[in-house]
N, C-alpha and C positions, 0 to 999 in steps of 0.2 A: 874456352869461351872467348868471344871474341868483346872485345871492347877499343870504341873509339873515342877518341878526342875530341871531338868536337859535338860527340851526341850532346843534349843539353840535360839537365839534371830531371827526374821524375817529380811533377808536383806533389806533395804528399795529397792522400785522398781518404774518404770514409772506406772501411772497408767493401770489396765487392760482393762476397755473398753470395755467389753464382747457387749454390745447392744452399739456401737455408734451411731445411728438413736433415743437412749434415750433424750427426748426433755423436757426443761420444761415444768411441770404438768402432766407429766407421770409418772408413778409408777416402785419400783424399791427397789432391797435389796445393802445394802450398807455396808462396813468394810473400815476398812484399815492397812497399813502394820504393827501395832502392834498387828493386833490380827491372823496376819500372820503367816505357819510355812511350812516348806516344807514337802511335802508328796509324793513317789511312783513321784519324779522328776517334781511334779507338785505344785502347790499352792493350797493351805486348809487355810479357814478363824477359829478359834473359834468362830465367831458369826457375822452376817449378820443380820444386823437391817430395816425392811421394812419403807419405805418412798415416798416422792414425790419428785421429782428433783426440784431443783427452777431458780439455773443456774448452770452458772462453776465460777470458780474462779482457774488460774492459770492452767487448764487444767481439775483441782477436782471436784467434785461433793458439790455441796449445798444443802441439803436437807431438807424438814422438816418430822415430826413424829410426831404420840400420844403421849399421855404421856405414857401410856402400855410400849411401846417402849423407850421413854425418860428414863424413871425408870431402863429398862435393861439396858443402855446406864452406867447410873450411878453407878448400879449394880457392872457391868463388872468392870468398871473402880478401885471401891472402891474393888473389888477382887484381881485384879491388882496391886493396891499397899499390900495390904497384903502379895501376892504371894511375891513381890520385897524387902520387908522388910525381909521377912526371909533370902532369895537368899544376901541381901548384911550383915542382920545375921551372914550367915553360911560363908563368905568371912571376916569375923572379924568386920566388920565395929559399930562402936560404936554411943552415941551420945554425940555432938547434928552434929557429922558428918554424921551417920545412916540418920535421919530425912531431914538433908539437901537435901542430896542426893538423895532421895526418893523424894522430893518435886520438885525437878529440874527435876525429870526425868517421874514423873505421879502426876502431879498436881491432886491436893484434889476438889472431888467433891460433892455436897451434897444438900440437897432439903431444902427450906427454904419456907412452905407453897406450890407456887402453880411457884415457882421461883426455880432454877438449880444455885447452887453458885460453882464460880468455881475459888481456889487459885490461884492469879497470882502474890503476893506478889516475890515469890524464882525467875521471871522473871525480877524483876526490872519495870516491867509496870507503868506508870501515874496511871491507875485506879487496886488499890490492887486487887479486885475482879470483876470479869465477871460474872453478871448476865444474866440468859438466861431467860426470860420470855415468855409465852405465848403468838402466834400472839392473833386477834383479832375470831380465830376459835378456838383454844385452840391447837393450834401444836407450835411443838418446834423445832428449828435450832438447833440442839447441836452442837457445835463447828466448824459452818458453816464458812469459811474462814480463820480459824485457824490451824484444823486441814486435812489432806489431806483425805478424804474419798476418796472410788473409785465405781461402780457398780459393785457388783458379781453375779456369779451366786446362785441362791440361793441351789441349790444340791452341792456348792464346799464350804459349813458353817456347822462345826457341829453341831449348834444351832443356829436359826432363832427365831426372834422374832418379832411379827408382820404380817401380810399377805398384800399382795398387790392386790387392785382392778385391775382386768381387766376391 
């Protein structure tokens, strides 16, 4: 995935809702406003991740995924902080305020066997670490009720990952 430096941040937004007839156990490509950027006055995702709806939460989208797709998920994410480490880098930022900051703002994710560990330490949370485990078919909720997912369309993602059954 490609990311630059001088893109500008995605404003956060209500969700989009392209299919609201999308019901649980239907199929469906999914982002949300961090992987947001504005394009030609319109919204463009970096990556649309294929899944199955399972409910809402808060208006959002809960989804699960393969691992194929889990992996991307992580991927991105672990690029993400890279991309941001330099970006606060090239803004002076030093450490151990660099690190901090970076933690608070794209918490650390990473694969531990067949488990998705996810830093929650720089949030102050009861439980330091969020494990995401495998249901009982081998799919994964990635940061189902945490973070705001939304449905896109899958032509409005430069990279999709995953395919959804019809």
């Amino acid at each position: 995935m490609e990311m630059t430096l001088d893109r500008p941040p995605a404003e956060a937004s209500v969700p989009l809702d392209f299919d609201p007839d999308l019901q649980p156990g239907e199929s469906g490509y999914f982002a949300g406003e961090w992987l947001e950027y504005p394009c030609d006055g319109d919204r463009r995702f970096e990556s649309a991740y294929a899944g199955t709806l399972i409910r809402r939460w808060q208006g959002w989208a809960v989804w699960e995924c393969t691992r194929e797709v889990a992996e991307a998920i992580v991927a991105d994410q672990e690029a993400a902080r890279r991309h941001y480490r330099a970006l606060y880098e090239a803004e002076g930022y030093t450490e151990p305020r660099l690190s901090q900051t970076l933690d608070a703002d794209i918490p650390e994710m990473r694969w531990d066997g067949d488990v998705i560990v996810v830093d929650r330490r720089p949030f102050g949370e009861d439980e330091e670490y969020l494990r995401i485990e495998p249901n009982e078919r081998g799919m994964y909720v990635v940061m189902g009720g945490n973070w705001t997912w939304e449905e896109v369309p899958r032509d409005a993602a430069d990279h999709v990952y995953g395919t959804v059954e019809l």
